[in-house]
DRENVEX-464798 format. One line per 4 residues: number of its first residue (from 0); their letters; for each residue x, y, z of N, C-alpha, C. Coordinates in steps of 0.001 Angstrom, whole numbers, padded with zeros to 6 digits. Layout:
BEGIN
NUM	a	X Y Z X Y Z X Y Z; ...
***
This chain:
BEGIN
0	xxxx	022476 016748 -071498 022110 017811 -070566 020631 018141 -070713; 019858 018833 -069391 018885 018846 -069580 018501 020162 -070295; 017308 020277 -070965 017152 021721 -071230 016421 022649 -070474; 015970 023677 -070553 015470 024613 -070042 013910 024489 -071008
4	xxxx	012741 024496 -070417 011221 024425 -071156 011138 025814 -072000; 011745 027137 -071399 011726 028048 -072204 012604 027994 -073736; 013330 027267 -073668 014277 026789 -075067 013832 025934 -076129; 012284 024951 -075241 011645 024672 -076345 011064 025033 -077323
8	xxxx	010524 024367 -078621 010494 024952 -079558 008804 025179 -079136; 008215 026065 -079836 007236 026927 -079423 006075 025340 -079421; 005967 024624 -080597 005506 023492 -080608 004859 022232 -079979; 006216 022649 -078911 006488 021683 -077688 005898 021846 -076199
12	xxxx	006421 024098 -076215 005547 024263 -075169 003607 024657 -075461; 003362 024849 -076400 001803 024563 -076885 001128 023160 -076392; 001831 021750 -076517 001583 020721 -076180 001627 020179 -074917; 002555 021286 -074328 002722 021143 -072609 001385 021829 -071994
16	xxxx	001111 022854 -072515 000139 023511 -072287 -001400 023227 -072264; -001524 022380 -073608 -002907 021793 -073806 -002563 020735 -073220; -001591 019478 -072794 -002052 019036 -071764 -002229 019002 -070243; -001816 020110 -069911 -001575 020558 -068398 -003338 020894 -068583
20	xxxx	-003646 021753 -069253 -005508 021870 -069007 -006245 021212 -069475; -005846 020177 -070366 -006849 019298 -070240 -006703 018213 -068731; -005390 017410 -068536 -005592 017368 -067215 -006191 017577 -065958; -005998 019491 -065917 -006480 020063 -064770 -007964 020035 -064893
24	xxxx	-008529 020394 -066217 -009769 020244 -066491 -010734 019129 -066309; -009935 017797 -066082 -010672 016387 -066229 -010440 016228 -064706; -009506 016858 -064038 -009799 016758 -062473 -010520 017639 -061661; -011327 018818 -062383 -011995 019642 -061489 -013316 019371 -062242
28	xxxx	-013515 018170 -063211 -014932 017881 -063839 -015260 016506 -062793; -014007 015778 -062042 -014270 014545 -061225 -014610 014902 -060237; -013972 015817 -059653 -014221 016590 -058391 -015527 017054 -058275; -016348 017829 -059414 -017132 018781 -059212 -018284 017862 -059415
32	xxxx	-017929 016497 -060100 -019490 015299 -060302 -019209 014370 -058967; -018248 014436 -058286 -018356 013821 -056762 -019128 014859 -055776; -018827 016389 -056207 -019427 017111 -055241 -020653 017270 -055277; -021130 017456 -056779 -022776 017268 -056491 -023563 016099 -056276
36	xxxx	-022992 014764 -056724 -023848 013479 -056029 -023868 013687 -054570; -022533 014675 -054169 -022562 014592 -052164 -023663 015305 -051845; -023951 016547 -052433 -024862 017635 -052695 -025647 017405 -052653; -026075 016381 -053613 -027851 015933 -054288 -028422 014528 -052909
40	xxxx	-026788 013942 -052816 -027323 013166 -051072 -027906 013993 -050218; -026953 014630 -049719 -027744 015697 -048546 -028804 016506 -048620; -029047 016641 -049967 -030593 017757 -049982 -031233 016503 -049835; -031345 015572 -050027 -032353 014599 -050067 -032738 014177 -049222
44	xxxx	-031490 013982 -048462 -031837 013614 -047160 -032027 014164 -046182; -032043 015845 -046079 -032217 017346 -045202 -033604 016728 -044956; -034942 016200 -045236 -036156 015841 -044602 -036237 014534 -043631; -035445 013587 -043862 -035240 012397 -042780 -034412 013237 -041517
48	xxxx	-033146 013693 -041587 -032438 013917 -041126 -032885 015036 -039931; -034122 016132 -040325 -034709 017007 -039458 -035798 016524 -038619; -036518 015334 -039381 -037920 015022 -038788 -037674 013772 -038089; -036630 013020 -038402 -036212 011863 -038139 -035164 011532 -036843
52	xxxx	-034086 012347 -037337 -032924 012871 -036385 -032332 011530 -036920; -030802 011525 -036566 -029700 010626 -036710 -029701 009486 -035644; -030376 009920 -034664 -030422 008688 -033640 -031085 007680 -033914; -032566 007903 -034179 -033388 006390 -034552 -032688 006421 -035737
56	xxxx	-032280 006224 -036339 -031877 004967 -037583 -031266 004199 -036739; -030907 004608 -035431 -029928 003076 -034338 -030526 002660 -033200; -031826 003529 -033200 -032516 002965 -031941 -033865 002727 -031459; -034365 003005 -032899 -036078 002462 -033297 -035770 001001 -033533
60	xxxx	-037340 000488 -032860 -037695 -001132 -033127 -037413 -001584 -033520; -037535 -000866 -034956 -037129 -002249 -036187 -036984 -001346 -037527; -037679 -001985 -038912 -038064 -000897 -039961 -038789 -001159 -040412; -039893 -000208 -040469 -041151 -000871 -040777 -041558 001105 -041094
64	xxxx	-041720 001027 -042409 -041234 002694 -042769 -042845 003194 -042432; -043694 002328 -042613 -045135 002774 -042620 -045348 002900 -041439; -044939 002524 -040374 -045470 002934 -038810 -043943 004104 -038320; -043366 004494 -039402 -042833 005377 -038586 -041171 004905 -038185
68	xxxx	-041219 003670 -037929 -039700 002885 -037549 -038910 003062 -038581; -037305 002844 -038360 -036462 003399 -039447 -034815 003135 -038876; -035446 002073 -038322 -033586 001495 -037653 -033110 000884 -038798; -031938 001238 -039171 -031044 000869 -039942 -029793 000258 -039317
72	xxxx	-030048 -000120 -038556 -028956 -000920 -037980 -028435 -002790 -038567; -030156 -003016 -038524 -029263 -004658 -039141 -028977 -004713 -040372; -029242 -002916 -041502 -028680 -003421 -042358 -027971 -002828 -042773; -027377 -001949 -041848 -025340 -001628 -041672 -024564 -002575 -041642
76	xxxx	-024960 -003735 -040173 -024066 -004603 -039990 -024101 -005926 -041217; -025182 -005709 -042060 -025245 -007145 -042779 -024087 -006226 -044135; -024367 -005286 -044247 -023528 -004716 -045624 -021915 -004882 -044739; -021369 -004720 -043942 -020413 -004354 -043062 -019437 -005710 -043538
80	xxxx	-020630 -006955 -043139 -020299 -008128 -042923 -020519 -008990 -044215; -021143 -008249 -044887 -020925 -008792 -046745 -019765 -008854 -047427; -019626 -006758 -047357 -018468 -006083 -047474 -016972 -006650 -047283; -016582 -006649 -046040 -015180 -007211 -045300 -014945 -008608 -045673
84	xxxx	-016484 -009720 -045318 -016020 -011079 -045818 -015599 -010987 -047202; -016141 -010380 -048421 -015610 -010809 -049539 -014474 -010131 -049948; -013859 -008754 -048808 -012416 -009040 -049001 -011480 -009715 -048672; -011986 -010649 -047717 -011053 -011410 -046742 -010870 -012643 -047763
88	xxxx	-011580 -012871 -048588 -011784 -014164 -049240 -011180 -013675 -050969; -011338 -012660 -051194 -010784 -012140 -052238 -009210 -011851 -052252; -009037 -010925 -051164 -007194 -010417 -050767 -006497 -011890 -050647; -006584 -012936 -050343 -005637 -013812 -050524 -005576 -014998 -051385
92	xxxx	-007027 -014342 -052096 -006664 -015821 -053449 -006147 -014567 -054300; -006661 -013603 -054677 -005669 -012636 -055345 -004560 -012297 -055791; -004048 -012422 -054408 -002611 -012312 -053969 -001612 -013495 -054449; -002419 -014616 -054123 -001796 -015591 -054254 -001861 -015960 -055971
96	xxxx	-002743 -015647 -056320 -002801 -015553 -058067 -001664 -014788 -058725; -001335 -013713 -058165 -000337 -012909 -058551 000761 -014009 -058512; 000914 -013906 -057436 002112 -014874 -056729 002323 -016169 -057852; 001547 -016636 -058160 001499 -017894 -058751 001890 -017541 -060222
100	xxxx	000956 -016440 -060686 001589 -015948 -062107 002658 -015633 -062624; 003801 -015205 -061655 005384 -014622 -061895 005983 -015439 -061404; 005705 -016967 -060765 007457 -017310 -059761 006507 -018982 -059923; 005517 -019280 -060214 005628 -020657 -059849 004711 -021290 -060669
104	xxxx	003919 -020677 -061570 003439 -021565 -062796 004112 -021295 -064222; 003891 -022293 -064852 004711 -022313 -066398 004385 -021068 -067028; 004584 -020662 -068508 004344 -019558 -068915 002644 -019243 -069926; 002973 -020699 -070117 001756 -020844 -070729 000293 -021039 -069927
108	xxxx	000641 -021664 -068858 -000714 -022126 -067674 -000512 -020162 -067005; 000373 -019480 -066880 000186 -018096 -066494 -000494 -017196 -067492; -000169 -017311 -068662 -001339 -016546 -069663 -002260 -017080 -069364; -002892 -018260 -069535 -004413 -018434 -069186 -005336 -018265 -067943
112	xxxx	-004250 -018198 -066845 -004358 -017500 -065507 -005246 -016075 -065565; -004285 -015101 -065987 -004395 -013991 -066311 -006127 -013900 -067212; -005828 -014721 -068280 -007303 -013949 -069122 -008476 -014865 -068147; -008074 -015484 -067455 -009248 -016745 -066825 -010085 -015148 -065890
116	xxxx	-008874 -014609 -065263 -009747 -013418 -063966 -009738 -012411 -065034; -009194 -011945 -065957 -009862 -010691 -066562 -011284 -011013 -067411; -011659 -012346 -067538 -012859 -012725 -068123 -013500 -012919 -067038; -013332 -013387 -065779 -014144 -012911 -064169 -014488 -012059 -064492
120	xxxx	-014095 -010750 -064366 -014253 -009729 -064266 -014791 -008650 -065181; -015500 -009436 -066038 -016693 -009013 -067201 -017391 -009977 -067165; -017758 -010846 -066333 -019125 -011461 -065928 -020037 -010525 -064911; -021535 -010144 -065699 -022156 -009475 -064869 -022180 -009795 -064219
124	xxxx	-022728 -008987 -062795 -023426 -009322 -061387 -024503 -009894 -061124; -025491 -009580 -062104 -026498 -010405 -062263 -026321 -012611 -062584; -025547 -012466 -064144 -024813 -013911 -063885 -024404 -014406 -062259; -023463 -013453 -061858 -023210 -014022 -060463 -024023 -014495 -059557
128	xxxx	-025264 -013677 -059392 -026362 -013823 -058934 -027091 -015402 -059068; -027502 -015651 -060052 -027685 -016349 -060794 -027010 -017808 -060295; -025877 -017758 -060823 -024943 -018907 -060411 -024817 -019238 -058627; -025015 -018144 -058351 -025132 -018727 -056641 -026306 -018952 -056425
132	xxxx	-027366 -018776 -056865 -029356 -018610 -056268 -029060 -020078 -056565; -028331 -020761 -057957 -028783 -022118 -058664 -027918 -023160 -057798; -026479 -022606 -057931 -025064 -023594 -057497 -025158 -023888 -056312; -024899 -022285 -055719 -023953 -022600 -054248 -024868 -022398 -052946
136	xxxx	-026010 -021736 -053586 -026960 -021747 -052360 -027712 -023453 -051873; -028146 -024159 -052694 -028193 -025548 -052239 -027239 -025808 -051398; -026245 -025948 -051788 -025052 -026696 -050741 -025052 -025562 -049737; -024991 -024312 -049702 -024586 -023600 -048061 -026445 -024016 -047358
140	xxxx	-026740 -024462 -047871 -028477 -024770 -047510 -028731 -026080 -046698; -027388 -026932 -046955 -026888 -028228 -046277 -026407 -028011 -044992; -025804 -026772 -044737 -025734 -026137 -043487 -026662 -025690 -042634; -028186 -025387 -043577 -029086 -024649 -042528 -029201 -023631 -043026
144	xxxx	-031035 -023584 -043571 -031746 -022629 -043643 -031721 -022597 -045406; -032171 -021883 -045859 -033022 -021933 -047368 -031668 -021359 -047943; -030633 -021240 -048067 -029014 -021080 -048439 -028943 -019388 -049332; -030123 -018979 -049239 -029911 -017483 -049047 -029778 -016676 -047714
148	xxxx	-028792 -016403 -047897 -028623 -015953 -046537 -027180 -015138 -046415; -026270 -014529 -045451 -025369 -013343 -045549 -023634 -014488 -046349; -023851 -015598 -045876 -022583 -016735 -046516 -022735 -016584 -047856; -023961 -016988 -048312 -023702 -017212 -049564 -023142 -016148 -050197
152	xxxx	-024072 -014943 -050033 -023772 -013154 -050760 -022331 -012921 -050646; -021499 -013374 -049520 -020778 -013094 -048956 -019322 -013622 -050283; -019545 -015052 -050151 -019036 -016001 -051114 -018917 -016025 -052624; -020126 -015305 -052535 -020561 -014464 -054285 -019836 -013369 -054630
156	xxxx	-019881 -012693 -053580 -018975 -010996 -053343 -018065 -010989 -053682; -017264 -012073 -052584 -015904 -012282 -053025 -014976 -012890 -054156; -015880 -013597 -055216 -015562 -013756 -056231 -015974 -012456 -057056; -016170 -011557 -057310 -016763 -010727 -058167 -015975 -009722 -057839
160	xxxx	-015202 -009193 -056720 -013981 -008597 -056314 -012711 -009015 -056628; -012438 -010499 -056726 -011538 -011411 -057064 -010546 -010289 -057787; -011128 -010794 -058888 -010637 -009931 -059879 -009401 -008486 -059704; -010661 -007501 -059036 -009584 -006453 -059163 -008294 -006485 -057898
164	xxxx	-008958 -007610 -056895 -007521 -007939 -056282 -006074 -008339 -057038; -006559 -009482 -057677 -005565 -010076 -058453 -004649 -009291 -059785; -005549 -008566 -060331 -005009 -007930 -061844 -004121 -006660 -060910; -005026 -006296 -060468 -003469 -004714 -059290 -002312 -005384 -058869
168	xxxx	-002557 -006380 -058137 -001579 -007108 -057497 -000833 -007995 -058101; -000932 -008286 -059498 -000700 -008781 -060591 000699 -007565 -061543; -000117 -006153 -061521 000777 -005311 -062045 001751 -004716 -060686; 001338 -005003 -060232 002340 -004403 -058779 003660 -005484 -058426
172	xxxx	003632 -006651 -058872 004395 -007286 -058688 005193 -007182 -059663; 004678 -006701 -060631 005705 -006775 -061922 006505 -005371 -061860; 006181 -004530 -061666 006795 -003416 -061497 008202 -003407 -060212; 007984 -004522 -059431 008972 -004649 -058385 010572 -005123 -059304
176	xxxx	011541 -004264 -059094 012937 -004208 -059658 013212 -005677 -059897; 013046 -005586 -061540 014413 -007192 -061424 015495 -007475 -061051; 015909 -006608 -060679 017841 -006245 -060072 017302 -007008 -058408; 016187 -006335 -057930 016258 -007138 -056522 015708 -008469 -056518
180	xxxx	014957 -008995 -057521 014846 -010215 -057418 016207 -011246 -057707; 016581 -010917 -059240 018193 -011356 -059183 019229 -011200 -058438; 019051 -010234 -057787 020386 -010078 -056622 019989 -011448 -055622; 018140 -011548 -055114 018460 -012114 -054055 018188 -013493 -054597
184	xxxx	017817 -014247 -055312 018636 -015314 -056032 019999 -015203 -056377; 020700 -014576 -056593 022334 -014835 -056523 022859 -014909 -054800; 022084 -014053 -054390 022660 -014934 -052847 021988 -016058 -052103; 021392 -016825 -053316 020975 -018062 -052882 019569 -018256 -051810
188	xxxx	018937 -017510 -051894 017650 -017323 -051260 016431 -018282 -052022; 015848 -018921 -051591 014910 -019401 -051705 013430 -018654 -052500; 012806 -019278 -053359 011868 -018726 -054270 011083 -018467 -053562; 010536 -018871 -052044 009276 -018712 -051057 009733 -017500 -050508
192	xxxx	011330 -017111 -049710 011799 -016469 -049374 012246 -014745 -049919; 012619 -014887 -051658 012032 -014113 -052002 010477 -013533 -052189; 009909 -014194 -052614 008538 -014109 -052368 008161 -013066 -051510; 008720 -013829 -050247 008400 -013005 -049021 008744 -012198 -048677
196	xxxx	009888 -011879 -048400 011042 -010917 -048218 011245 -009650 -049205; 011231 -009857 -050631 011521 -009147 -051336 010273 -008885 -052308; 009389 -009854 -053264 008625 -009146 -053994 007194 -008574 -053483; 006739 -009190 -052299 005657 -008592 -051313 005895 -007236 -050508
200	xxxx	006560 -007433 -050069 006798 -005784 -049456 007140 -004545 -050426; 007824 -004930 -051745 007901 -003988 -053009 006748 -003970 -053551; 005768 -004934 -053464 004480 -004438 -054322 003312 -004482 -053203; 003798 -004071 -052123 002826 -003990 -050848 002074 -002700 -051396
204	xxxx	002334 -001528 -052173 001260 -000095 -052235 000171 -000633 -053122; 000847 -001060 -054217 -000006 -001723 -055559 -001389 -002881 -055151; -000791 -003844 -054097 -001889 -004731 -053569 -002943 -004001 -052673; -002003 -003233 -051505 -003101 -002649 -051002 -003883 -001684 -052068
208	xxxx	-003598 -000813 -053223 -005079 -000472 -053660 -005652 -001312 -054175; -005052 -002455 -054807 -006686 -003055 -055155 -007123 -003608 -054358; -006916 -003725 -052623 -007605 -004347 -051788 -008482 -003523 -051141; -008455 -002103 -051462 -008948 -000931 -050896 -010340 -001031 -052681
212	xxxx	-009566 -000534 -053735 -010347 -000824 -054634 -011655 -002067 -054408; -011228 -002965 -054193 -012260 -004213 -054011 -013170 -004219 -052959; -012748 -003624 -051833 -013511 -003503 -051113 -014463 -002120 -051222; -014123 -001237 -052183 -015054 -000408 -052707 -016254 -000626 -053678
216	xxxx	-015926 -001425 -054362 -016762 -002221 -054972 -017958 -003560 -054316; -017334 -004009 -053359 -018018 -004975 -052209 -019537 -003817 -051902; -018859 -002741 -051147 -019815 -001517 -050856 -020864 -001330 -051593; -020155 -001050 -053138 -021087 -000636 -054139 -022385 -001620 -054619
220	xxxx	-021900 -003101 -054699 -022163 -004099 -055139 -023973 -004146 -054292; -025150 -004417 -055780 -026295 -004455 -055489 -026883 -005868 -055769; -026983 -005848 -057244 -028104 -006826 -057707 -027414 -008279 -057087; -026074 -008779 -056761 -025740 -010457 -056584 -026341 -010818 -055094
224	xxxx	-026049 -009399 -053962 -026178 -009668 -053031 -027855 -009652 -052520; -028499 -008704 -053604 -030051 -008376 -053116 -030869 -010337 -053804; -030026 -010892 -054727 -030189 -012017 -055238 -030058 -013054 -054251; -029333 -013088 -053449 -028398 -014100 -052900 -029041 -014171 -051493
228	xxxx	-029023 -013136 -050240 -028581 -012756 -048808 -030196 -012642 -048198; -031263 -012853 -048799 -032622 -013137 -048268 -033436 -012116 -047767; -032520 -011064 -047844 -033655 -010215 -048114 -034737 -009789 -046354; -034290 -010180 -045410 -035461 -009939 -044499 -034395 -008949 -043597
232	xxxx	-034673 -008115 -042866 -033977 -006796 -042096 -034697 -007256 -040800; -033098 -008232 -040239 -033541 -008253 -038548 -031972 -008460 -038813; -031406 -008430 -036730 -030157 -008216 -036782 -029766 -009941 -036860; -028399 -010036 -037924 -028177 -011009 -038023 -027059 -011832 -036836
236	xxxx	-028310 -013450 -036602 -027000 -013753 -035690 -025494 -014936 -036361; -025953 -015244 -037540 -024616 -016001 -037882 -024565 -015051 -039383; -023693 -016164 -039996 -023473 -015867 -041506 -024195 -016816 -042109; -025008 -017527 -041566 -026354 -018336 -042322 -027503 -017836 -042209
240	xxxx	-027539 -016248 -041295 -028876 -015944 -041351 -028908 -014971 -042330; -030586 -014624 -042813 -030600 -014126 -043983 -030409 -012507 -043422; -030233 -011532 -045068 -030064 -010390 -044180 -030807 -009449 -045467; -030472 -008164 -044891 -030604 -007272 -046583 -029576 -005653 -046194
244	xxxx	-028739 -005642 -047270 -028122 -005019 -046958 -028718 -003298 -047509; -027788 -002491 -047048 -028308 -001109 -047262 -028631 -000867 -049216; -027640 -001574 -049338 -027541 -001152 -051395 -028954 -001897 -052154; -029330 -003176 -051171 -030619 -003768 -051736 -031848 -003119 -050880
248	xxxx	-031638 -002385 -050031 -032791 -002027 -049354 -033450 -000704 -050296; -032472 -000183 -050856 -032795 001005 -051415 -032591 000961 -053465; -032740 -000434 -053214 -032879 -001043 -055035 -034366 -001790 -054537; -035097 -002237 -053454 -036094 -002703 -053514 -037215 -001699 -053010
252	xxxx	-037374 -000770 -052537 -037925 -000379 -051607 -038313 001739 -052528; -037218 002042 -053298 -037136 003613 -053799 -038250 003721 -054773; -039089 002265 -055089 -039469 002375 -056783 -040968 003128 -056235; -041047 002642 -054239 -042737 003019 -054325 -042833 004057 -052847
256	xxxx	-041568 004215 -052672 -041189 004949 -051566 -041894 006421 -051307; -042219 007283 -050420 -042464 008717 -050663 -042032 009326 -048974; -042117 010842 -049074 -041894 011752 -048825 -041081 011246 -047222; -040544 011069 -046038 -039775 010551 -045206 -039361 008961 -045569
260	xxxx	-039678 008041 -046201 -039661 007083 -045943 -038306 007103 -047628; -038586 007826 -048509 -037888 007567 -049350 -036859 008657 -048763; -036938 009884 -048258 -035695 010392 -048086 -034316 010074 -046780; -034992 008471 -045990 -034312 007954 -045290 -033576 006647 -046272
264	xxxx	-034113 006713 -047465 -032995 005741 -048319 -032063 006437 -048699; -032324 007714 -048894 -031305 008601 -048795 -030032 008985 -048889; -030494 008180 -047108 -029640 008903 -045771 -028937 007602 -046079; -029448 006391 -046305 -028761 005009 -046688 -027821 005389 -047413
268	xxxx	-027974 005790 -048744 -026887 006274 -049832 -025950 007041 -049066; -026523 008334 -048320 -025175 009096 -048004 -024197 008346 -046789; -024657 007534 -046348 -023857 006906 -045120 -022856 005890 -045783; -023181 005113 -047039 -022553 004155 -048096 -021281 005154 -048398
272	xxxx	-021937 006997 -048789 -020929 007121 -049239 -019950 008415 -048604; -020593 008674 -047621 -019455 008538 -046605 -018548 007424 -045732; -018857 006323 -045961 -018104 005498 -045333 -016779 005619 -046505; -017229 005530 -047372 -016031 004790 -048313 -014925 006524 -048835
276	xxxx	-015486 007235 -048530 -014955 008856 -048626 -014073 008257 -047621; -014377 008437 -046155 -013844 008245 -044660 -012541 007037 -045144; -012507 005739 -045603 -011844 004896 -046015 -010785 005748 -047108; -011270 006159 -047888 -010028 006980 -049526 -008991 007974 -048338
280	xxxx	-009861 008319 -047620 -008965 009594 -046821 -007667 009047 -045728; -009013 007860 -045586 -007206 007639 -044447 -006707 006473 -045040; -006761 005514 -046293 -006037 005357 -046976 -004716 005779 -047351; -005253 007627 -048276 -004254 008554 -048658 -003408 009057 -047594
284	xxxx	-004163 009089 -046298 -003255 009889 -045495 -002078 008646 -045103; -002276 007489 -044802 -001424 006647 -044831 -000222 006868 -045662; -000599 006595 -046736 -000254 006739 -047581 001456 007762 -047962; 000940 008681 -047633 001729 010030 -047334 002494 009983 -046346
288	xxxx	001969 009294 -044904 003105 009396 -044149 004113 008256 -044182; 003976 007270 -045142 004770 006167 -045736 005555 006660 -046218; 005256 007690 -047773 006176 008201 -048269 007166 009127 -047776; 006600 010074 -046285 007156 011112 -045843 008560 009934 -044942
292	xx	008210 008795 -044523 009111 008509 -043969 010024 008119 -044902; 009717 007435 -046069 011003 006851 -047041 011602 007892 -047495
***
C-alpha cells in the first residue's frame, strides 16, 4: 500500500524538500541566463534596429557595412540551407544506425558502432574543419569551383550532428517495450516489419528530439562551416556556390566592427536566436497536443 508523505519519517520529507529546491532553483537559474542573453541581444541591437529599421536587412544592395548596406539576406538563406541539409543527411544515417544497432548487426560489431559515433562526437569542429578544407573539398571541387562552397559545409555539418541523431535515437529505441517487440515476432512478423510498424513509431518522440536537437546545433555551428562554405555574401545559386553564413559573419567581422555596423551583428545573433526559440515552441506545443490526444 501506498503511504501518505506526511507519515514519512521526518528524514525523508527533509530530502523531498531539498530536492524539490534545488530543482526549482536550477530551473529559474536556466531560465533567468536564457533571459538575459535575450536581454543583452536586444539592447544591442536597440541601435541597428532604430537607425537601420528591420526592412533593409532584406532589401539593401548588398553588405557592404562601410557604405551603409546591411542586407542580410544571402546569409539567412546560406545558414537556412547549411542548417536543414545537414539534417537531412544526418536524420537518416542516424536513424538507421540506431536501427542497425538493436535488430541487425552482431553484438560485438554493435558495441563498436556505438563508441565509433560517441567518439564522432568529441571530435572538435575545428578537426572537422580541417578534414573537409584537406579531404572532401578537392573532390566536391571536381564538380566545380574551388570546393569551398555551401556542399561541402553542408556535408561537414552533417557529420558533426550525426552523432546526436544517432545516440537519442539509439536510447529511444531501447526504451520501446520488449513485450511489443516479442509479441510481434510471435505473430510471425518480419524483422523489417517490426522495424517499421512497431519499434519506429514507439521511439518516434525520442528521434524526433534529437532531430530537433541536431538541427540546433547545425544553427549554432561556427568555426567548420566559416572553414569550409567560402566565405563571400552574395545570394547563393546552387549548393556549389560559395556562401557565408550568419554564425561566420559575426565570428569574422565583430573583432573590428563599431557602433551600427557591429550592432547589426547583433541583430544576426538575435534572429539565430529567435529562430530556434520559434522552433523549441512549436516543437513543445506539438508535443502536448500528441500527448493530449493519447
Amino acid at each position: 500500500m501506498s503511504r501518505n508523505v506526511r507519515n514519512d519519517p521526518p528524514i525523508h520529507r527533509q530530502s523531498d524538500w531539498a530536492l524539490t529546491a534545488a530543482t526549482r532553483s536550477s530551473a529559474i537559474v536556466s531560465a533567468a541566463i536564457v533571459l538575459l542573453i535575450l536581454g543583452f541581444l536586444v539592447r544591442e541591437s536597440a541601435l541597428a534596429l532604430e537607425s537601420v529599421g528591420l526592412a533593409r536587412f532584406f532589401t539593401d544592395a548588398g553588405w557592404h557595412p562601410l557604405s551603409g548596406q546591411y542586407n542580410l539576406t544571402p546569409m539567412v538563406i546560406a545558414t537556412l540551407v547549411t542548417s536543414l541539409g545537414a539534417v537531412a543527411i544526418a536524420a537518416p544515417m542516424g536513424v538507421a544506425s540506431a536501427v542497425l544497432t538493436h535488430f541487425y548487426a552482431p553484438p560485438k560489431l554493435a558495441v563498436w558502432n556505438r563508441r565509433l559515433i560517441e567518439l564522432l562526437a568529441g571530435i572538435p569542429s575545428v578537426v572537422f574543419g580541417l578534414w573537409g578544407l584537406v579531404v572532401l573539398a578537392p573532390i566536391i571541387a571536381n564538380l566545380g569551383g574551388s570546393g569551398q562552397n555551401l556542399l561541402t559545409a553542408t556535408i561537414v555539418l552533417g557529420l558533426m550532428v550525426l552523432p546526436t541523431v544517432a545516440l537519442l535515437s539509439d536510447s529511444a529505441i531501447a526504451s520501446v517495450p520488449r513485450e511489443q517487440i516479442q509479441g510481434a515476432a510471435a505473430l510471425g512478423m518480419q524483422r523489417s516489419a517490426i522495424v517499421g510498424h512497431i519499434v519506429l513509431p514507439g521511439a518516434r518522440g525520442g528521434i524526433g528530439s534529437g532531430i530537433i536537437l541536431s538541427l540546433m546545433r547545425a544553427f549554432g555551428e561556427t568555426m567548420a562551416v566559416l572553414m569550409l562554405a567560402g566565405n563571400i555574401v552574395e545570394m547563393p545559386a546552387s549548393l556549389l556556390s560559395p556562401g557565408r553564413t550568419l554564425n561566420a559573419n559575426i565570428a569574422l567581422e565583430l573583432g573590428y566592427a563599431s557602433t551600427a555596423h557591429r550592432s547589426v551583428l547583433f541583430v544576426s545573433g538575435l534572429m539565430l536566436m529567435l529562430v530556434v526559440g520559434a522552433i523549441v515552441v512549436t516543437v513543445s506545443r506539438r508535443q502536448r497536443t500528441n500527448h493530449g490526444r493519447q
